[in-house]
PyMOL Python script that loads the backbone (N, CA, C, O; Angstrom):
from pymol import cmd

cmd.read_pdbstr("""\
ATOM      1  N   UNK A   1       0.835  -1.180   0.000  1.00  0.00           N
ATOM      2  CA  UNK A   1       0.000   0.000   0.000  1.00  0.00           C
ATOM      3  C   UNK A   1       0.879   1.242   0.000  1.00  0.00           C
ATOM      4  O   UNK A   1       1.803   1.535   0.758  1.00  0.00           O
ATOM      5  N   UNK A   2       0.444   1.798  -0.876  1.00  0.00           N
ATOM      6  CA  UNK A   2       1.463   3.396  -1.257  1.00  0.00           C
ATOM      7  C   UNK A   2       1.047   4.497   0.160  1.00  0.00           C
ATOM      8  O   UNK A   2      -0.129   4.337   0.487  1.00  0.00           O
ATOM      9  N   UNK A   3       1.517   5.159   0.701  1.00  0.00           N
ATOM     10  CA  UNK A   3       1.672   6.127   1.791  1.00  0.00           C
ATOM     11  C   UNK A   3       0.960   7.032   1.304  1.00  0.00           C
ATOM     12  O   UNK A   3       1.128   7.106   0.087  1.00  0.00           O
ATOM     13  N   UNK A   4      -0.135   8.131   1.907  1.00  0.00           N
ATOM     14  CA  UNK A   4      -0.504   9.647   1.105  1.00  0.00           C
ATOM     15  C   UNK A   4       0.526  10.216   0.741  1.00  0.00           C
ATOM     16  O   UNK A   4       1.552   9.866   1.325  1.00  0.00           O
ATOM     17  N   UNK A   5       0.623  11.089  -0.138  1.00  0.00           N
ATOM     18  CA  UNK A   5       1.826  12.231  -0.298  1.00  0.00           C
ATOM     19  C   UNK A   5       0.745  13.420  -0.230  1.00  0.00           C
ATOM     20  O   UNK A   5      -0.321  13.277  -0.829  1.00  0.00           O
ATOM     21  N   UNK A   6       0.968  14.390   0.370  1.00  0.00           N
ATOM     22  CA  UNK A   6       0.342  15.526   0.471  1.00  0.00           C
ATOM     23  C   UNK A   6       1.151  16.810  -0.111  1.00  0.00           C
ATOM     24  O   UNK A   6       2.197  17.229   0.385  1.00  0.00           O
ATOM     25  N   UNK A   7       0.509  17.356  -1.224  1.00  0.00           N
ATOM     26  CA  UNK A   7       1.256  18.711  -1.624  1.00  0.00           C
ATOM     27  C   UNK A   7       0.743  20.101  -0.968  1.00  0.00           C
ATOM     28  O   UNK A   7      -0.317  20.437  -1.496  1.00  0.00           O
ATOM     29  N   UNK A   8       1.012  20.660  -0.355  1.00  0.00           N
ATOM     30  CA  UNK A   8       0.429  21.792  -0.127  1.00  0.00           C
ATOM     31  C   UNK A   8       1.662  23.695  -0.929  1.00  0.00           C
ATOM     32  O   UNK A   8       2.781  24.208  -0.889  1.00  0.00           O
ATOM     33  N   UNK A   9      -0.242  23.945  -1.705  1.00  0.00           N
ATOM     34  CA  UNK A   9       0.018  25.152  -2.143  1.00  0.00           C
ATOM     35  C   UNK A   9      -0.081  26.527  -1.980  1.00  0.00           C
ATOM     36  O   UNK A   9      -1.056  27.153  -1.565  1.00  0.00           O
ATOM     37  N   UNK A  10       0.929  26.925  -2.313  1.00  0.00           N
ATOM     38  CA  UNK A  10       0.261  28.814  -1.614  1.00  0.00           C
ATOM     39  C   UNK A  10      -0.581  28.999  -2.868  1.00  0.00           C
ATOM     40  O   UNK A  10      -0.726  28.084  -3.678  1.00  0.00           O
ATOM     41  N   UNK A  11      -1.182  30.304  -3.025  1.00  0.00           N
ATOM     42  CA  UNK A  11      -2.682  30.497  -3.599  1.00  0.00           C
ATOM     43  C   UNK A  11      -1.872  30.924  -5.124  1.00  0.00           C
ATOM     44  O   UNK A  11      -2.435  30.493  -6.131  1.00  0.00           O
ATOM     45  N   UNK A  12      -1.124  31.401  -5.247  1.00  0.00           N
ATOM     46  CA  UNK A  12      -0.310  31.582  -6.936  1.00  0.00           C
ATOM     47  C   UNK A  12      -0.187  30.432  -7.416  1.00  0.00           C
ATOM     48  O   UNK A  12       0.318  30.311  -8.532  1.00  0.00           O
ATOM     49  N   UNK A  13      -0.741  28.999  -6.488  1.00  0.00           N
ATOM     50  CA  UNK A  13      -0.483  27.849  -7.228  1.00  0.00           C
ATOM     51  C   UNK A  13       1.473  26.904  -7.099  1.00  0.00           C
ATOM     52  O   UNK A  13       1.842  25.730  -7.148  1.00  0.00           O
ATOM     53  N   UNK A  14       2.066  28.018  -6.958  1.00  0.00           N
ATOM     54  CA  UNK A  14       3.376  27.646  -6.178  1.00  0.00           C
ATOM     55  C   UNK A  14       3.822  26.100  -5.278  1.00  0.00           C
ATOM     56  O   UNK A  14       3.352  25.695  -4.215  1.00  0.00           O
ATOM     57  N   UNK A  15       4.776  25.534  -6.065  1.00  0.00           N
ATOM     58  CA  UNK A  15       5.229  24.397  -5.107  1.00  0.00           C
ATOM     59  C   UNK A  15       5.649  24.653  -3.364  1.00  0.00           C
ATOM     60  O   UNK A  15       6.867  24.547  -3.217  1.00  0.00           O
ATOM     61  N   UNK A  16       5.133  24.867  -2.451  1.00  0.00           N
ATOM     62  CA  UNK A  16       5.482  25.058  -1.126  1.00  0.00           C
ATOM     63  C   UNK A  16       5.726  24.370  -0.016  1.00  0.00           C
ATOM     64  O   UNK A  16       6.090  24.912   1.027  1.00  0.00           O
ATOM     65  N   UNK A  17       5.495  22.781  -0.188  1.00  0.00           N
ATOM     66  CA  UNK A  17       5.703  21.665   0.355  1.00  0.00           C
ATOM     67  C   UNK A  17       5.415  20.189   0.000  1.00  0.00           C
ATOM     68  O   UNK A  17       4.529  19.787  -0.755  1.00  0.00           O
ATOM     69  N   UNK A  18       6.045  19.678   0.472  1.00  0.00           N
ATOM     70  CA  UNK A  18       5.239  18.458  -0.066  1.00  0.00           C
ATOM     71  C   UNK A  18       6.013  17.388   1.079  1.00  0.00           C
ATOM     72  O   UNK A  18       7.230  17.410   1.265  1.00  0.00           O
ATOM     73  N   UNK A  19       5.012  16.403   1.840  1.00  0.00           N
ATOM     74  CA  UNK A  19       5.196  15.904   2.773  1.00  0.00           C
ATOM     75  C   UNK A  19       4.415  14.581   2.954  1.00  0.00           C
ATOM     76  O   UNK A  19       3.233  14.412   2.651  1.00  0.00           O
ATOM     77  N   UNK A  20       5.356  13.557   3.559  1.00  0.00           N
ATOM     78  CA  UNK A  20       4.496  11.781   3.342  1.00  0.00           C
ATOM     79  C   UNK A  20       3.879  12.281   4.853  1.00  0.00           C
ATOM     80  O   UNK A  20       4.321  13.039   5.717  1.00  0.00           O
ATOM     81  N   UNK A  21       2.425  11.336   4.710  1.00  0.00           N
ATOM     82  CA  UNK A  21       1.862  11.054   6.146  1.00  0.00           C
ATOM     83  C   UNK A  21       2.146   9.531   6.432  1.00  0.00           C
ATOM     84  O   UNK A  21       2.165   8.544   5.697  1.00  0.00           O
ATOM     85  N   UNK A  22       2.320   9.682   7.534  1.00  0.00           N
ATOM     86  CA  UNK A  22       2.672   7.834   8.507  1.00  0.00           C
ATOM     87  C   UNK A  22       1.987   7.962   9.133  1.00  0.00           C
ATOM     88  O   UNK A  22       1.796   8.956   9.833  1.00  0.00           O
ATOM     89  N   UNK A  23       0.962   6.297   9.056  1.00  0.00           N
ATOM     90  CA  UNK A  23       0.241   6.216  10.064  1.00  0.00           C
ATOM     91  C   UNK A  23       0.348   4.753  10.258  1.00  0.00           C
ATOM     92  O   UNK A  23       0.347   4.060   9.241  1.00  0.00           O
ATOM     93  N   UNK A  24       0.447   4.134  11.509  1.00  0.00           N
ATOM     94  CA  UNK A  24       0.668   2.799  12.159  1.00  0.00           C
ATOM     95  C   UNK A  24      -0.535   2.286  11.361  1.00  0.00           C
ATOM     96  O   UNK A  24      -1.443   2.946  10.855  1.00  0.00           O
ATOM     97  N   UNK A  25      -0.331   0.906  11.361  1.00  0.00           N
ATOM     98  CA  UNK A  25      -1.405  -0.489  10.750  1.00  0.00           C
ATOM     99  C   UNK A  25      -2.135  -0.992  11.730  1.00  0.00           C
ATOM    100  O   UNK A  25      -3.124  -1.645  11.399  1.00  0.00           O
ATOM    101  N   UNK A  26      -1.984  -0.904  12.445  1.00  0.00           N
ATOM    102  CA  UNK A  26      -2.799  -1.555  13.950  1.00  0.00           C
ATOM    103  C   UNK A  26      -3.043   0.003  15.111  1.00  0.00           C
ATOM    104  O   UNK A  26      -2.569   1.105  14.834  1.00  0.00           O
ATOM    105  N   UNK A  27      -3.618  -0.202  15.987  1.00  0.00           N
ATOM    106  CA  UNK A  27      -4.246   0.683  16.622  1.00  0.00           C
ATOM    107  C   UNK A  27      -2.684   0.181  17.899  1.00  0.00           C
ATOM    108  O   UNK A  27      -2.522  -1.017  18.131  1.00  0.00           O
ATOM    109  N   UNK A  28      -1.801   1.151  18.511  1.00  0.00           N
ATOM    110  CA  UNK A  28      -0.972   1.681  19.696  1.00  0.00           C
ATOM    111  C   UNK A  28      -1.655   1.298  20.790  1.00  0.00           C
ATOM    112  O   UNK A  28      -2.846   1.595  20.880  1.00  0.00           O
ATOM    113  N   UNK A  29      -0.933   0.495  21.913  1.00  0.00           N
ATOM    114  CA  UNK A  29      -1.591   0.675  23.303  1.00  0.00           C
ATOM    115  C   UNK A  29      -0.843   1.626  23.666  1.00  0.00           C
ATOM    116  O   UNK A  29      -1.577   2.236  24.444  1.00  0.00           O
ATOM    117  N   UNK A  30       0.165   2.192  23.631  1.00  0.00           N
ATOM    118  CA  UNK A  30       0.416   3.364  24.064  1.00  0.00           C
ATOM    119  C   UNK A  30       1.040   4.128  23.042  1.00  0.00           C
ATOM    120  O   UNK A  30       2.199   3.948  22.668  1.00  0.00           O
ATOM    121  N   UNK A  31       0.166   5.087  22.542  1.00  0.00           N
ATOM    122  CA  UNK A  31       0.241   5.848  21.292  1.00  0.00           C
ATOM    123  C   UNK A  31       1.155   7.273  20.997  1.00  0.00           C
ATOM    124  O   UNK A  31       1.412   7.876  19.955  1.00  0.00           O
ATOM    125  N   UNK A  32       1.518   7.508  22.442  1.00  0.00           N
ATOM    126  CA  UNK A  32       2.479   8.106  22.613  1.00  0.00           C
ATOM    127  C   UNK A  32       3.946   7.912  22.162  1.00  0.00           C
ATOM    128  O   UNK A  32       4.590   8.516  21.305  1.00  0.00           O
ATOM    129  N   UNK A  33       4.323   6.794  23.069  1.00  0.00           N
ATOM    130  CA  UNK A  33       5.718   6.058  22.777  1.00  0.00           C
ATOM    131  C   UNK A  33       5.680   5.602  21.455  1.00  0.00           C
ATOM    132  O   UNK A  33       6.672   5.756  20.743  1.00  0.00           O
ATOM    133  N   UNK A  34       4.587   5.018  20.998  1.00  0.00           N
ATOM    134  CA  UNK A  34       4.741   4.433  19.742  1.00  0.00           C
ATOM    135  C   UNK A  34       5.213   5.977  18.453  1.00  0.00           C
ATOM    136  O   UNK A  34       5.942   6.037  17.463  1.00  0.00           O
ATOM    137  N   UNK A  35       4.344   6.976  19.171  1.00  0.00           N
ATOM    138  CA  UNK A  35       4.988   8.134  18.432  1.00  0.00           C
ATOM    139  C   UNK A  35       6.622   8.608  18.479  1.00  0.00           C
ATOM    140  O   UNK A  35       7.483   8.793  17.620  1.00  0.00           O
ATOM    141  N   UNK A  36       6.580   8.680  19.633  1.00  0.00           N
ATOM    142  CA  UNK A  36       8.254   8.847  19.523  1.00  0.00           C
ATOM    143  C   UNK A  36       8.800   7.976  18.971  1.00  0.00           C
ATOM    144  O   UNK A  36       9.399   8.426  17.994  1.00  0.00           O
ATOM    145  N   UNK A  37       8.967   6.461  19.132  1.00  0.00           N
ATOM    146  CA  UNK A  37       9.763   5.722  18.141  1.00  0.00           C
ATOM    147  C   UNK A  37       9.430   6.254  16.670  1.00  0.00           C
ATOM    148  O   UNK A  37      10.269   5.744  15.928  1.00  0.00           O
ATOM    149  N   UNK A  38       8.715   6.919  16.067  1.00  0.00           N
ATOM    150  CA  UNK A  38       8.133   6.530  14.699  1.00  0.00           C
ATOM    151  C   UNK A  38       9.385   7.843  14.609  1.00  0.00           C
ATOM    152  O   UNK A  38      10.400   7.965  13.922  1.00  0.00           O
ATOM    153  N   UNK A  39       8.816   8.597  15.530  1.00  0.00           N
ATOM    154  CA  UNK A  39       9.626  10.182  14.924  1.00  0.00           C
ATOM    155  C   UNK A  39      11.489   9.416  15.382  1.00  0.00           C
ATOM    156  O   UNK A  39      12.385   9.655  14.573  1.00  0.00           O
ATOM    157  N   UNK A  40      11.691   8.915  16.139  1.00  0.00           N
ATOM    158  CA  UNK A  40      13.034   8.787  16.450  1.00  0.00           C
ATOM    159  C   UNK A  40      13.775   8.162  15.118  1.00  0.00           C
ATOM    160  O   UNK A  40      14.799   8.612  14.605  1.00  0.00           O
ATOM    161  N   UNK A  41      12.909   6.852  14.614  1.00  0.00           N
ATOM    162  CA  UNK A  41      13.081   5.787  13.558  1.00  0.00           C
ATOM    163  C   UNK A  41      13.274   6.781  12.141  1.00  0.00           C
ATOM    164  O   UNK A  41      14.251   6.703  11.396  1.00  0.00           O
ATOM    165  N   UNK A  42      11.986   7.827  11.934  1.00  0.00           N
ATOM    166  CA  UNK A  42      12.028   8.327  11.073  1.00  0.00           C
ATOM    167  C   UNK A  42      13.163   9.542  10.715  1.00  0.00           C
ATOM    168  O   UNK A  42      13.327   9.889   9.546  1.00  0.00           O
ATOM    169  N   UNK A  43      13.887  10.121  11.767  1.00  0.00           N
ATOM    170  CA  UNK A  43      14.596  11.092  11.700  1.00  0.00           C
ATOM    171  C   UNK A  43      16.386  10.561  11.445  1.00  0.00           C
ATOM    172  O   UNK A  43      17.332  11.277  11.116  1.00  0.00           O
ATOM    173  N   UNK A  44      16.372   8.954  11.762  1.00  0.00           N
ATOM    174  CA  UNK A  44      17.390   8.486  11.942  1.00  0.00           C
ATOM    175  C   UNK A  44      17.328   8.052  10.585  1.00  0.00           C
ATOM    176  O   UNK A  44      18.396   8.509  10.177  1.00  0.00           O
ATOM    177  N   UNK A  45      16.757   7.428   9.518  1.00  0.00           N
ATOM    178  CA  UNK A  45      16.277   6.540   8.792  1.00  0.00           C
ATOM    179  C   UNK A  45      15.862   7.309   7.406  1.00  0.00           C
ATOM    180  O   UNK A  45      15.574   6.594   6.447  1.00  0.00           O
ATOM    181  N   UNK A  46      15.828   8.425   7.287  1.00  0.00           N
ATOM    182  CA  UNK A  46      15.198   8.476   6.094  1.00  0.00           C
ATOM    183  C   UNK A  46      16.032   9.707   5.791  1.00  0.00           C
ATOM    184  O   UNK A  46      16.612  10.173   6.772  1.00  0.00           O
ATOM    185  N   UNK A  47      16.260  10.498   4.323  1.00  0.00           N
ATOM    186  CA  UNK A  47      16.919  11.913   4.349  1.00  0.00           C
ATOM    187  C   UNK A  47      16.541  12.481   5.111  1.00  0.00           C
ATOM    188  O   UNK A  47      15.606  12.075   5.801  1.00  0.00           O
ATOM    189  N   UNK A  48      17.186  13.786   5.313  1.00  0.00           N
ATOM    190  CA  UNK A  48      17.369  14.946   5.921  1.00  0.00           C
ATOM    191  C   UNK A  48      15.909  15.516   5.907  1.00  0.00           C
ATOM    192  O   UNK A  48      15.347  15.869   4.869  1.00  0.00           O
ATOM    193  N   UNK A  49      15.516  15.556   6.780  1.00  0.00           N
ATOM    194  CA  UNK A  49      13.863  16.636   6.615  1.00  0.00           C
ATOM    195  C   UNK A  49      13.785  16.939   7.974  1.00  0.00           C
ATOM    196  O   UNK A  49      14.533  16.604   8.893  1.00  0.00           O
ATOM    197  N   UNK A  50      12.503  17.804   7.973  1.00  0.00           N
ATOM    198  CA  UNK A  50      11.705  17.949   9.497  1.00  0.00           C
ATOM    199  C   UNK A  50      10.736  16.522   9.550  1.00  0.00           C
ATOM    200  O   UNK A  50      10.557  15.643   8.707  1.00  0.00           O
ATOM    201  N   UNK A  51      10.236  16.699  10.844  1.00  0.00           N
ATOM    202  CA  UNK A  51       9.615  15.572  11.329  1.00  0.00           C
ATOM    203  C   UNK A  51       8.073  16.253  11.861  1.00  0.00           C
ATOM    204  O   UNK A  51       8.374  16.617  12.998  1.00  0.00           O
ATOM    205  N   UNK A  52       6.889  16.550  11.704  1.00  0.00           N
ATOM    206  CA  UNK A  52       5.891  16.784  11.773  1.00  0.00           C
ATOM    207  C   UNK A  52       5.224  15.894  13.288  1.00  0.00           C
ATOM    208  O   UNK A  52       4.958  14.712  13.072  1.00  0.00           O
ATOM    209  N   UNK A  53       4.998  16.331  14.532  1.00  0.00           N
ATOM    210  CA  UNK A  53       4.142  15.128  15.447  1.00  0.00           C
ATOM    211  C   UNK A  53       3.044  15.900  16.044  1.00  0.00           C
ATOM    212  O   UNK A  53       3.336  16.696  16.936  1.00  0.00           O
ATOM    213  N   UNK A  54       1.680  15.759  15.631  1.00  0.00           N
ATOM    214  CA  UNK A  54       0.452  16.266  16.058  1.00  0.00           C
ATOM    215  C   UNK A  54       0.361  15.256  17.608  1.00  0.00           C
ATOM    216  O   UNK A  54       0.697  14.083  17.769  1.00  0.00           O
ATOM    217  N   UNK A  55      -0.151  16.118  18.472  1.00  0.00           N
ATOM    218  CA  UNK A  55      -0.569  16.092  19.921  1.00  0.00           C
ATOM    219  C   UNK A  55      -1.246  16.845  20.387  1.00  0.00           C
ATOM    220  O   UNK A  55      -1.177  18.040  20.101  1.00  0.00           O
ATOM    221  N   UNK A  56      -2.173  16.302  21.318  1.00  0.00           N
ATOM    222  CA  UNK A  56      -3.288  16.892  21.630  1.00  0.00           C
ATOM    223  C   UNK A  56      -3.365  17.410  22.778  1.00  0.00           C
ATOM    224  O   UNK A  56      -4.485  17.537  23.273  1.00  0.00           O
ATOM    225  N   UNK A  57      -2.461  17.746  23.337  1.00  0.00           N
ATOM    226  CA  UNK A  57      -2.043  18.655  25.087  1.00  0.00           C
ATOM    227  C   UNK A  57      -0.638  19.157  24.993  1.00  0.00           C
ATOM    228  O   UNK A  57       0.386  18.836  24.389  1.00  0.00           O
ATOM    229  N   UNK A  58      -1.015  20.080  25.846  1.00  0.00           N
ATOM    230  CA  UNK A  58       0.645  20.787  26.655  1.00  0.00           C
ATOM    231  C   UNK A  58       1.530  20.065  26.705  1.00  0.00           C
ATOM    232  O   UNK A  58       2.566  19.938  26.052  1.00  0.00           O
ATOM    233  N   UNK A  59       0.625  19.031  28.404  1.00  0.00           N
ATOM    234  CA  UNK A  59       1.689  18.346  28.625  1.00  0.00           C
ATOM    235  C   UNK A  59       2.326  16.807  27.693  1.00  0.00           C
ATOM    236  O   UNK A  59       3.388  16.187  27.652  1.00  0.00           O
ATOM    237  N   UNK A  60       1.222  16.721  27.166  1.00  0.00           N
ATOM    238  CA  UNK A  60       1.818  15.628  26.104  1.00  0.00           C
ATOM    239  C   UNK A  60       3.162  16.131  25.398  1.00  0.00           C
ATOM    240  O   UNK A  60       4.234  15.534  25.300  1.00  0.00           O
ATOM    241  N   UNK A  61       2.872  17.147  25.027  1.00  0.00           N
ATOM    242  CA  UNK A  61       3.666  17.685  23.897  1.00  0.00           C
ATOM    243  C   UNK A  61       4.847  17.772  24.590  1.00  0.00           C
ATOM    244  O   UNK A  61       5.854  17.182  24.197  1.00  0.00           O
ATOM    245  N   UNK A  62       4.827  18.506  25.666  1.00  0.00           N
ATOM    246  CA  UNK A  62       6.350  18.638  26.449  1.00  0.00           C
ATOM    247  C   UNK A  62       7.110  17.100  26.736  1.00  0.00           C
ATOM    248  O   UNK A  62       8.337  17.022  26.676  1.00  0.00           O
ATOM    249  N   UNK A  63       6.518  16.260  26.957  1.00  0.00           N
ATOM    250  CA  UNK A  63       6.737  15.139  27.495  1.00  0.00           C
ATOM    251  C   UNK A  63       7.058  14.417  26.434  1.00  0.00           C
ATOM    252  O   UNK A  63       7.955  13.603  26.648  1.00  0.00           O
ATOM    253  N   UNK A  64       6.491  14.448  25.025  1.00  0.00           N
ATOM    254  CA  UNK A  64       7.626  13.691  23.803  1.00  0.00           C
ATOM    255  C   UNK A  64       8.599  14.823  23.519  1.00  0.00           C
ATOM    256  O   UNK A  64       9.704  14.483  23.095  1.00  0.00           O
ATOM    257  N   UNK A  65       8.427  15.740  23.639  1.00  0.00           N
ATOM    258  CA  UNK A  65       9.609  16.434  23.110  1.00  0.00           C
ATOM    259  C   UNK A  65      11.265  15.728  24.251  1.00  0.00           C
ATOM    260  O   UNK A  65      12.325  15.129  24.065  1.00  0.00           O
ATOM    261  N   UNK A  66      10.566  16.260  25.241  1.00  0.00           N
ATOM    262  CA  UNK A  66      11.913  15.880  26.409  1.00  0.00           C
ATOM    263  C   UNK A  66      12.684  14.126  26.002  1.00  0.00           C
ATOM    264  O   UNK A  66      13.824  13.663  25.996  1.00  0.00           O
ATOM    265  N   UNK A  67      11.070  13.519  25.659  1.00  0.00           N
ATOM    266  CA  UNK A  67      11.734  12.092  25.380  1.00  0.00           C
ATOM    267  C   UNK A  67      12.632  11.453  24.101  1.00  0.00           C
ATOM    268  O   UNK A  67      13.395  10.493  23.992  1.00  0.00           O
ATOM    269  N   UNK A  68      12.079  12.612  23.098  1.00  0.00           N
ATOM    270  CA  UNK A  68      12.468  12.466  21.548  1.00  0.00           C
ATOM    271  C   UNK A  68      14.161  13.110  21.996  1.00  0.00           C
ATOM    272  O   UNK A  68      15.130  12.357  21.898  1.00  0.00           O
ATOM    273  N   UNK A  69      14.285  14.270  22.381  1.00  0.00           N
ATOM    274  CA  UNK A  69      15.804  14.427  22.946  1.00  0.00           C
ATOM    275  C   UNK A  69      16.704  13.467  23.475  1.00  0.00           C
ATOM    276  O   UNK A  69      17.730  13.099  22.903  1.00  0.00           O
ATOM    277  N   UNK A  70      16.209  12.976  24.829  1.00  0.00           N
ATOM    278  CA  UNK A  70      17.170  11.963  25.199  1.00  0.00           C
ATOM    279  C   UNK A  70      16.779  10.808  24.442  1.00  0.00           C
ATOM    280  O   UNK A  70      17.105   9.776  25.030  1.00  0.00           O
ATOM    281  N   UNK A  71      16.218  10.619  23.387  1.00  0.00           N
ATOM    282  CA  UNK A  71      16.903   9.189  22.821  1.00  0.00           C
ATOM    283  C   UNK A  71      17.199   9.746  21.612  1.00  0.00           C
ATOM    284  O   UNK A  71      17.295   8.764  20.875  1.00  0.00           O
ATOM    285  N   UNK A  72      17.443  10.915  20.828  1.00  0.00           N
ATOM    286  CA  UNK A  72      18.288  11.178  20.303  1.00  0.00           C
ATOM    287  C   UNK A  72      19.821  10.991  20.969  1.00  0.00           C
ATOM    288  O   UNK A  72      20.763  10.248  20.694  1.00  0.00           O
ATOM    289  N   UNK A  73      19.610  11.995  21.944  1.00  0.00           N
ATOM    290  CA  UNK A  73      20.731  12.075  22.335  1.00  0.00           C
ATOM    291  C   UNK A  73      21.459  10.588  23.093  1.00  0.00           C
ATOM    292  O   UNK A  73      22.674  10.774  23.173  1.00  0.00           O
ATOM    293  N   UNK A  74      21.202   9.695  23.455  1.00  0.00           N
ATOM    294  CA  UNK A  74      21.339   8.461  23.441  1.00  0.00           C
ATOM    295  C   UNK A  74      22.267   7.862  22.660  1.00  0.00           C
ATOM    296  O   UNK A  74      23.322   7.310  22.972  1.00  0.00           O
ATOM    297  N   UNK A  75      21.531   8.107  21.156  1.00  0.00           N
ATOM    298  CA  UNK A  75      22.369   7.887  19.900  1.00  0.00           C
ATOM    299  C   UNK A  75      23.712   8.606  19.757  1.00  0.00           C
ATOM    300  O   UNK A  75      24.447   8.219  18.848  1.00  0.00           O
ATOM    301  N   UNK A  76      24.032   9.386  20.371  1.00  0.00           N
ATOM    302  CA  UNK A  76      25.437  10.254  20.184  1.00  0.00           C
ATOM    303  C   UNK A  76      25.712  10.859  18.945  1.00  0.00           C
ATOM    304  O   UNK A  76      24.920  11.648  18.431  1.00  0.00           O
ATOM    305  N   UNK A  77      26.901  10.505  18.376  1.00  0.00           N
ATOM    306  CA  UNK A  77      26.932  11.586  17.260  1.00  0.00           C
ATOM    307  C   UNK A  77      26.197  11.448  15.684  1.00  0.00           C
ATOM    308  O   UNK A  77      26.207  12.242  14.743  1.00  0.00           O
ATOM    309  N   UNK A  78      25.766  10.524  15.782  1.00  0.00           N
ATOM    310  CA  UNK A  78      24.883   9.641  14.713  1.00  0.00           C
ATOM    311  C   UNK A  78      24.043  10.387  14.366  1.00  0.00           C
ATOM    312  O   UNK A  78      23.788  10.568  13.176  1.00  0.00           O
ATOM    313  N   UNK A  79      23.279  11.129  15.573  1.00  0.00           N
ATOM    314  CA  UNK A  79      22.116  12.169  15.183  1.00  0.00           C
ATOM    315  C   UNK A  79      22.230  13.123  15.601  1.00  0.00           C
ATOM    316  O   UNK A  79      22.628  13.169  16.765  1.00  0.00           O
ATOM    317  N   UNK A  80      21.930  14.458  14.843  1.00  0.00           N
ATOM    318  CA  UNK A  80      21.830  15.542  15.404  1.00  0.00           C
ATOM    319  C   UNK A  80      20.131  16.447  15.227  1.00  0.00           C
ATOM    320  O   UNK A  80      19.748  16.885  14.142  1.00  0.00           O
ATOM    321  N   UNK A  81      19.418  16.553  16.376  1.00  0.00           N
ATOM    322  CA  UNK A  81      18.386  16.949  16.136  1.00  0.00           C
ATOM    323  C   UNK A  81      17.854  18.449  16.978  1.00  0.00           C
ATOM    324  O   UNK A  81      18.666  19.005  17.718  1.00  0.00           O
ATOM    325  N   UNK A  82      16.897  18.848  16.856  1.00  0.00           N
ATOM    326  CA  UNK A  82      16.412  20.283  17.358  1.00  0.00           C
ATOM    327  C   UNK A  82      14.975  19.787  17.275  1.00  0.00           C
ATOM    328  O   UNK A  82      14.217  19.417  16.378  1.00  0.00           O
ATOM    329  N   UNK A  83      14.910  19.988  19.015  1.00  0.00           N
ATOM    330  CA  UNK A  83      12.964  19.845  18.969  1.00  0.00           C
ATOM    331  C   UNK A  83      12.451  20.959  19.544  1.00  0.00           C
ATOM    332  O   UNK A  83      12.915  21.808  20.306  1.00  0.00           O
ATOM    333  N   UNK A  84      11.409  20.786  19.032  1.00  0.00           N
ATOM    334  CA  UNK A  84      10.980  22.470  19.040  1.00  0.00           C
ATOM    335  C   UNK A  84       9.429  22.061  19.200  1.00  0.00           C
ATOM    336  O   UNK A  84       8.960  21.565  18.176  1.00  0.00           O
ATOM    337  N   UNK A  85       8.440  22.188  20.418  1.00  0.00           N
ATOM    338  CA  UNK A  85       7.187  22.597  20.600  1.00  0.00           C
ATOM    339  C   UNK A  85       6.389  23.907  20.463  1.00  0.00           C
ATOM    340  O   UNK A  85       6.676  25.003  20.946  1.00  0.00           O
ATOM    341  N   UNK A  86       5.248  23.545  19.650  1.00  0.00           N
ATOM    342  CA  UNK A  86       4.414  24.428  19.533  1.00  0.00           C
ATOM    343  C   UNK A  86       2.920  24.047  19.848  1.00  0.00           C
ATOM    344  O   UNK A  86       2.054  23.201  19.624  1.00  0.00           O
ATOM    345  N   UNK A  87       3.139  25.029  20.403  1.00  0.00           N
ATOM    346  CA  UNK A  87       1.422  24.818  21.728  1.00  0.00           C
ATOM    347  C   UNK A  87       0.169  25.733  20.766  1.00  0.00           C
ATOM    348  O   UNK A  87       0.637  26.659  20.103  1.00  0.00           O
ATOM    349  N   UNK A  88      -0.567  25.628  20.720  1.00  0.00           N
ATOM    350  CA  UNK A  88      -1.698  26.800  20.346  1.00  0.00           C
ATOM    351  C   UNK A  88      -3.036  26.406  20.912  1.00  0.00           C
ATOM    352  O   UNK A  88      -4.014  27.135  20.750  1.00  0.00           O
TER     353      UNK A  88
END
""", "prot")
cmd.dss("prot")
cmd.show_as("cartoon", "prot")
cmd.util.cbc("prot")
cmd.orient("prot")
């Protein structure tokens, strides 16, 4: 099964992104962790890009970010990453 590819355009019609969605095959008992591995797997594993992780709280959000760090940082010099939360 092929992955979505999503293009998104500014209104001149302009190429402005274009980005795969991942989504697990089975339903997560804990959908959290299973997120961080995906983002850890995916940042280690695939070219150079950003990594996109929708969450639905504060504290969620703070709490993979802190975790996505130390297991980057885990990895040592293998990876170099920047996490960055945004709350709204």
């Amino acid at each position: 099964m092929r992955k979505p590819l999503v293009v998104v355009c500014s209104s001149t019609g302009n190429l402005k992104y274009v980005f795969l969605i991942t989504c697990a095959q089975e339903p997560e008992r804990d959908y959290l962790e299973a997120a961080i591995r995906a983002v850890v797997q995916i940042h280690t594993c695939e070219p150079p890009g950003d990594v996109l992780l929708f969450l639905t709280g504060e504290e969620e959000i703070e709490d993979a970010c802190k975790k996505v760090t130390k297991e980057c940082q885990q990895l040592g010099d293998k990876v170099c990453v920047c996490v960055c939360a945004c709350v709204a």
